[in-house]
N, C-alpha and C positions, 0 to 999 in steps of 0.2 A: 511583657517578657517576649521576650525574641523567639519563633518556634524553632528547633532544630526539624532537620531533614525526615527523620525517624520519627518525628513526634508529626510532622503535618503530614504523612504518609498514613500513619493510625489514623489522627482525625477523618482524612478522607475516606478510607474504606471502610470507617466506623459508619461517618456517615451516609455513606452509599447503603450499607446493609442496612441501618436500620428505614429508609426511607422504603427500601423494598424495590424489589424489580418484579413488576407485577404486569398484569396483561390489561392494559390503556391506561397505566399510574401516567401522569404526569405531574405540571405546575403551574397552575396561575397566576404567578408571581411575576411570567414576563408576558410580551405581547408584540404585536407588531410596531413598530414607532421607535421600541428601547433601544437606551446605547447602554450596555456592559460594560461596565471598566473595572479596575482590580478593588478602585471601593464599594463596588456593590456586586463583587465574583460572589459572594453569601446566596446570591438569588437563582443562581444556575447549577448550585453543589449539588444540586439530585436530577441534573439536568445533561449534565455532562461526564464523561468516567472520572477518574477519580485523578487519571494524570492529566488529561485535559485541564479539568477546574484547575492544577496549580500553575496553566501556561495561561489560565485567563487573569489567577493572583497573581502573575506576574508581572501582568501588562496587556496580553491580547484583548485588544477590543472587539468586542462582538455589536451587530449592526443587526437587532430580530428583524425580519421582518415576515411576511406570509406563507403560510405552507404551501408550496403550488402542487403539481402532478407532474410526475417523469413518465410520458409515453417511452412504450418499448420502440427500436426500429420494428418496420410491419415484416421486413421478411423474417424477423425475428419473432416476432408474435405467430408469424405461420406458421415457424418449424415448432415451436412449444405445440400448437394447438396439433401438428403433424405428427411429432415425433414419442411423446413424453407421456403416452399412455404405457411405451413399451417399456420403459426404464424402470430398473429395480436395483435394490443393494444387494450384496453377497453379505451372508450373516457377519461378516468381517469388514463389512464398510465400504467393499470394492462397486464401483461403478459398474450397471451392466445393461447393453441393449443401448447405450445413448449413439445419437447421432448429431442434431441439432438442436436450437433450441434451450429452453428452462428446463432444467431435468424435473423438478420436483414444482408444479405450481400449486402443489394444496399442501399444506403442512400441519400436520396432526400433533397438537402438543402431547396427548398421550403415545405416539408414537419411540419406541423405547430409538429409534435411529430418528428423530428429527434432526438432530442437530449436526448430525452427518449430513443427510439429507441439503441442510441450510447451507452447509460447505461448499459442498458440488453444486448448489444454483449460486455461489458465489463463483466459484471455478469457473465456472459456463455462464456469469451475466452478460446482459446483452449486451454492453458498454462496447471490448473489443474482440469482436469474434473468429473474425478471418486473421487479419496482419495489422499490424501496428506500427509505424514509423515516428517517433520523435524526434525532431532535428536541434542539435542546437539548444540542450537543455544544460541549464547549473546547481552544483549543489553546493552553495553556499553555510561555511561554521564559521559561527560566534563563541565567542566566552562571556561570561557573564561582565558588565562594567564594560565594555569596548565596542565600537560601533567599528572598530577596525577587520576585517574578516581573519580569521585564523588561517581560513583555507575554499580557493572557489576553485573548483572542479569545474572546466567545459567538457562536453562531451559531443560528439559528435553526432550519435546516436543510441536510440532506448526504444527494443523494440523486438518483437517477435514475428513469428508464422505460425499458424496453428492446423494440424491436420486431422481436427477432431473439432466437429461442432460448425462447420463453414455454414454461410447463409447466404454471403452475397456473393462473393470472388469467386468464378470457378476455378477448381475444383467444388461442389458439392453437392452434402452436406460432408466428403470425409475425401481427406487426400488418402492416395495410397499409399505410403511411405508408413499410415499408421496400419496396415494390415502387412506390410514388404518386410519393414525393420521394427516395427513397433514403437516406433517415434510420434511424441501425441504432437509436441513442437519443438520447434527451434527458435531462442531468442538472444539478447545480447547488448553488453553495454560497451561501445565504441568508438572511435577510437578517441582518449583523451587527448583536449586541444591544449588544454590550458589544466596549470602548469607545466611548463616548457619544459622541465626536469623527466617527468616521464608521461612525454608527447608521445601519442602511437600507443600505449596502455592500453588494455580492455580483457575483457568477458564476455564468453560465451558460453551458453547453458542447453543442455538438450533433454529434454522431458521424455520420460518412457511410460507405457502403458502396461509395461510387461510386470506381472507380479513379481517379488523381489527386485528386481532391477531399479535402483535409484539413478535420480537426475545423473546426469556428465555435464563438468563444468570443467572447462580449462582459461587461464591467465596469460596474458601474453606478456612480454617486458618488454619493452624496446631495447633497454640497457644491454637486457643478456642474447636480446631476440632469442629467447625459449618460449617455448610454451610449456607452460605447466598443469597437470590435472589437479583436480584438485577434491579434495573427498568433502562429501556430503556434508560433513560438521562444520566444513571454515563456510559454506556458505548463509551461516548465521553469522558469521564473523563481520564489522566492518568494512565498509568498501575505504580503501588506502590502508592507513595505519592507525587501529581507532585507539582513543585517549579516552581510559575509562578513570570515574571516578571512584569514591570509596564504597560504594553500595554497585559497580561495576564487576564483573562477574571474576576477574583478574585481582582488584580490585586495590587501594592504596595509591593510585594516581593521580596526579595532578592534572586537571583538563587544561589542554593547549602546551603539552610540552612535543606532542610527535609531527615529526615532519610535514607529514599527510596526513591532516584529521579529518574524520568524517562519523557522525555517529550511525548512520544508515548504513543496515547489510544487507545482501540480497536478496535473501528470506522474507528482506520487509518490502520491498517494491510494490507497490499501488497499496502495501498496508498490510501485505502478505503475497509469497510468494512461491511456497516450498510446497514440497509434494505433498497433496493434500492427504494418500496413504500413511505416512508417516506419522500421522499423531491422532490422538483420540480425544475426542470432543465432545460436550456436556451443555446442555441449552437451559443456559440460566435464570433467560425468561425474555419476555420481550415486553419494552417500555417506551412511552413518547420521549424524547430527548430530541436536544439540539443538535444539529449538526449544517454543516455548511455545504449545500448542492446546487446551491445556482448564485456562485462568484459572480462580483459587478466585474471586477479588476481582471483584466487578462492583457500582459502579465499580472501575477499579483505583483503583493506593495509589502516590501519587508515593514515589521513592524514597529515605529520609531519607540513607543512609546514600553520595548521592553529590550531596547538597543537592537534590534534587526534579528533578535532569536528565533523569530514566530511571523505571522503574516495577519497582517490587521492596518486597516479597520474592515470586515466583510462580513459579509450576508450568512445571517445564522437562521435556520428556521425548525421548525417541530414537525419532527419525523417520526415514524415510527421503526424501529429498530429490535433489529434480535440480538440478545447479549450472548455472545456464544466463549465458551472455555479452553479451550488448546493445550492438549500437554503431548510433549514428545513420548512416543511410541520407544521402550526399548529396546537400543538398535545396537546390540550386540555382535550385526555382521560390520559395521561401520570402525567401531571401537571409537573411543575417545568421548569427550562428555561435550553438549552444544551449550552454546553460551546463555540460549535464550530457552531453556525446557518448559517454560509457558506463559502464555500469552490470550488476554480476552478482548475480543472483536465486538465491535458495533457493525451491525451489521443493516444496511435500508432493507425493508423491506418490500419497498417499492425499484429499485434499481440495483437492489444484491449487490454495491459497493461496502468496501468498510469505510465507514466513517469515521474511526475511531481504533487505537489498543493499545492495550497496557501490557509492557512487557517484562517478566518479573526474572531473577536471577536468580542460578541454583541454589541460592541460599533462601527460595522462595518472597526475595525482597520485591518491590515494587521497582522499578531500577529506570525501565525510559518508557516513553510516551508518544503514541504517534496520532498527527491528526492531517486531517488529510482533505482539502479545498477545491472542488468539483462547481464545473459548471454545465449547463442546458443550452445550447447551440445549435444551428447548423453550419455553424464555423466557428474556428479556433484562434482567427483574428478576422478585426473590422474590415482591413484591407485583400483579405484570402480572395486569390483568383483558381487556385487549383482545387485546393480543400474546401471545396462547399458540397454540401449535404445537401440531401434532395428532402429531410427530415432532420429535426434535431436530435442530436448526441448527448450524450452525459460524457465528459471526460475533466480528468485532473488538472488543475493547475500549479497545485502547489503539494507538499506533505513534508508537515515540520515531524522532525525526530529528536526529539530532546532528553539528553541524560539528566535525571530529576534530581541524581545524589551531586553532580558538578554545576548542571543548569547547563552544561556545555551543548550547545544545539547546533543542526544541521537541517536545511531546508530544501528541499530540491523544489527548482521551481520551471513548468512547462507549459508556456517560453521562460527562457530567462529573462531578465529585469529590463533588460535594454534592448529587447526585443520588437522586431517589428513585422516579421516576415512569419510565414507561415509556419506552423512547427507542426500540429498535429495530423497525421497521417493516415488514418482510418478508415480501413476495411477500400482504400481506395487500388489496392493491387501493386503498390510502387516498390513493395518487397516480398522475396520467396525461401525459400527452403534454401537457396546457394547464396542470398546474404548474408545469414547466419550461419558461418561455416568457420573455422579456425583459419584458415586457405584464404577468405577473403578479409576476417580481422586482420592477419600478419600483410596482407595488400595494402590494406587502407591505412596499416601505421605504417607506409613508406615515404 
């Protein structure tokens, strides 16, 4: 019998709980050598969350092979070892005393704020700490049955400045803009290349430090050349015009009917992205599980084998990870209700990336799924002459987002597919505080 959507949704979190999320649970069942395919996804179901396993039923191939070791950068390790005796929460979860660095490098499971705690060393991991430049990335959607794309987004760029936590770029460890204005950063996604329809598009987002003060995000159009602000709720919203299915939070839609489909919203960028203040979190345990951190492919390799949904064949290995819980904080100065009220993170414990989340819909369903393909470098391509690392990186290369109740998915992939030239930008100084400005968005879509 055929599973419906709701019924392989139970099974999964059925059997997620009862296998337990316990502290060193894993599984013997895989190993280094295996190839994963969706006839033997049975071997990974308490290995992977619970939306995961259904992108690996689906088709994603998985490639185990060894656990390795993510060193931190060293000026990174200096500031944790400098900075992170001084750092403390406020009974409310607020950051205090941080400069650089890991905030939190011991974590106390009895600890009633661990998983706060776990939050802010993912906010502050060491992956990008100063500025960020992506050049030239896409986000690729499918529908299920079609190798045809619904919709490929070029971007220009993805990318921030951070004036909180510096290690290598001076200013540091802290620009002053976060003591002047109370701006922790400035980031932004620019200008859309492709589709030609609205060429010059983008997003800009500026992060505050100030208590109550939420993010500012404004939209540009080419169409109308406005700019638009934009309130704290849409930016769980879909990047374009997102096409939800029926466990989708609108819900009753048919995936691949809107113009500009994309299932990724900006909240979800590197796997999460929103103000870490805003929601209150629950540490559900931590468990070895699979996850993907040191990609062969760069670019990756759309997935043939579940129509281009997902990114496979790649390197899976056993990590150990905290399983951390998300729910929106009542934000009754905001008004309106977010699409996405919670969400649970896989979290490395060794490189405080997420690996992984499940993000559930206010009718508490299980709805999409994100997973998210890292790799170990001192460059982000074979041929890089500017972007070489004097140490190796952890950075992204791909993060599938897939709607579970349509199967409609979106990939974003950094490089994109047909990629040759350098994309990843890291902590090398090539952007500041007046890249990300609305001033210079409305510039660059001229």
């Amino acid at each position: 019998m055929k599973m419906t959507y709701n019924r392989i949704v139970t099974v999964l979190l059925l059997a997620f709980a009862l296998c337990g999320i316990e502290a060193g649970a894993g599984n013997a069942g895989v190993k280094p050598g295996d190839v994963i395919t969706a006839r033997d996804a049975w071997k990974v179901v308490d290995l992977v969350s619970p939306g995961n396993w259904y992108l690996v039923r689906q088709g994603m191939v998985m490639k185990i092979v060894p656990t390795g070791n993510l060193e931190w950068p060293p000026p990174y390790r200096i500031a944790t070892e400098k900075y992170s005796s001084q750092v403390s929460l406020s009974p409310k979860g607020a950051i205090k005393s941080y400069r650089a660095g890991l905030p939190f490098p011991v974590i106390d499971f009895n600890d009633p704020q661990a998983a706060t705690k776990i939050m802010w060393n993912f906010e502050f991991r060491p992956l990008y700490t100063d500025d960020l430049d992506v050049r030239n990335f896409e986000m690729v959607s499918h529908r299920p049955g079609s190798k045809t794309a619904v919709e490929d987004f070029v971007i220009g760029h993805l990318g921030f400045y951070k004036n909180v936590g510096r290690v290598e770029v001076p200013p540091v460890p802290l620009n002053s803009d976060v003591y002047e204005i109370g701006t922790a950063y400035r980031g932004g996604i620019f200008p859309i290349l492709d589709p030609p329809e609205i060429r010059g598009a983008g997003l800009i987002r500026q992060g505050s430090v100030l208590p109550g003060v939420e993010d500012a995000a404004w939209e540009y159009s080419p169409r109308t050349r406005r700019l638009r602000r934009l309130p704290a709720t849409e930016l769980a919203d879909a990047f374009g015009v997102p096409t939800y299915g029926s466990s989708g939070p609108k819900g009753g839609g048919a995936a691949g009917v809107s113009t500009f489909a994309s299932t990724i919203d900006p909240d979800s960028t590197f796997g999460f992205a929103a103000k870490a203040n805003d929601y209150n979190y629950r540490l559900l345990g931590e468990k070895n599980m699979l996850a993907s951190v040191e990609a062969q492919n760069i670019p990756a390799i759309p997935c043939a084998n579940d129509g281009d949904r997902s990114v496979c064949p790649e390197n899976w290995e056993m990590r150990h990870l905290y399983v951390i819980e998300a729910t929106v904080k009542p934000r009754s100065m905001l008004g309106g209700q977010v699409d996405i009220p919670k969400r649970i993170f896989y979290i490395d414990s060794e490189g405080w990336f997420i690996t992984a989340a499940d993000l559930f819909n206010p009718r508490g369903e299980l709805w999409k799924t994100i997973a998210t393909f890292n790799a170990y470098r001192d460059r982000a391509a074979p041929g890089a002459r500017v972007a070489i690392w004097p140490f190796k990186r952890m950075f992204q290369t791909a993060m599938v987002d897939e709607d579970l109740s349509s199967g409609f998915s979106t990939t974003a992939f950094t490089p994109r597919t047909d990629s040759k030239s350098e994309c990843w930008y890291i902590n090398n100084g090539v952007v500041d505080n007046a890249f990300f400005t609305t001033a210079n968005m409305v510039q660059m879509a001229r």
